[in-house]
C-alpha positions as CSV (number, residue, x, y, z in Angstrom):
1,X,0.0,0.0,0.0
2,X,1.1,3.2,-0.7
3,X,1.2,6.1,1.6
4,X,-1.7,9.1,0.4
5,X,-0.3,12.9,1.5
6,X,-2.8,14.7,4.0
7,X,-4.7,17.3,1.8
8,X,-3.3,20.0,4.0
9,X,0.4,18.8,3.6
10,X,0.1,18.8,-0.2
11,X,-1.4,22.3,-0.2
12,X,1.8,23.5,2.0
13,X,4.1,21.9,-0.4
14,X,2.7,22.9,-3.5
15,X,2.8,26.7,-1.8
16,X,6.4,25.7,-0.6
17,X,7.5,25.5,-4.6
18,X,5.7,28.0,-5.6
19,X,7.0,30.1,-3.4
20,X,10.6,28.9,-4.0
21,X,10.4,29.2,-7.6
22,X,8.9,33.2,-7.6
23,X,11.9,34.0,-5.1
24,X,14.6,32.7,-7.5
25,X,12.8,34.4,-10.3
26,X,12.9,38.0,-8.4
27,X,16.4,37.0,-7.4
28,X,17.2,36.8,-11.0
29,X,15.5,39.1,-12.8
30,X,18.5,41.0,-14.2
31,X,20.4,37.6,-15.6
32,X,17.1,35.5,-16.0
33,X,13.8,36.1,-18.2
34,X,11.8,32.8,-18.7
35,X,9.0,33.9,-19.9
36,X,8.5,34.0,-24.2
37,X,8.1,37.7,-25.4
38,X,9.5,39.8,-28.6
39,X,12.1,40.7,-26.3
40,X,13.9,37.6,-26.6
41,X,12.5,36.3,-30.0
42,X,15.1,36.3,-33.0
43,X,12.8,37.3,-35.3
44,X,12.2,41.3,-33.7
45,X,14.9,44.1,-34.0
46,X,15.0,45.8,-31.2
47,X,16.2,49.1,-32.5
48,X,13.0,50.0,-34.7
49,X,10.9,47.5,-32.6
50,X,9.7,45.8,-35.4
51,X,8.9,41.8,-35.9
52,X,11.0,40.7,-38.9
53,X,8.7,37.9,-40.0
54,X,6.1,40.8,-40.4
55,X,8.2,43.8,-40.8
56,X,5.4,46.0,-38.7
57,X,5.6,46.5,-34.9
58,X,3.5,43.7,-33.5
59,X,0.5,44.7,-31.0
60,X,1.4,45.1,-27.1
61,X,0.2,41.9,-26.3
62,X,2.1,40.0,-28.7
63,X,5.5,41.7,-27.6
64,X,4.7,41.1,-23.6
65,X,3.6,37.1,-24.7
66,X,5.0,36.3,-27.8
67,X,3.7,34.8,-30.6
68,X,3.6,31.2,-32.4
69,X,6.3,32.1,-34.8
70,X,8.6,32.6,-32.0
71,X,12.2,31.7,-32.0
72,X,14.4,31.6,-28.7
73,X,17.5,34.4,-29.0
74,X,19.5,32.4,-26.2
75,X,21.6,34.3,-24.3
76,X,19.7,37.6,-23.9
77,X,22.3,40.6,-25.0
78,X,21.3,43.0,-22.6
């Protein structure tokens, strides 16, 4: 038989790693972005803000989450 967590103790946890997890984030901010946006897409050039797969400036909402054609820059250069 295996042993079943108390409801309470699983609640705890899960707020235990979620708690660790937004305190490395905030820790991090300045070398660590994890989140998908224009910002750290390939295809957008950051001097005239514009998306190079559309060659327009894409809509607020796309730069803050990103879209489906996005491509991971790596090592963010700023």
């Amino acid at each position: 038989m295996k042993p079943i967590i108390r409801k309470e103790a699983s609640l705890e946890f899960h707020y235990k790693i979620v708690q660790a997890a937004f305190e490395t984030l905030e820790k991090n901010s300045d070398k660590y972005f994890p989140f998908q946006s224009c910002i750290n897409c390939k295809n957008f050039s950051e001097p005239d803000e514009k998306c190079l797969l559309a060659n327009q400036r894409p809509p607020a909402r796309v730069i803050v989450f990103g879209c489906d054609a996005y491509d991971d820059i790596g090592d963010i250069p700023f």
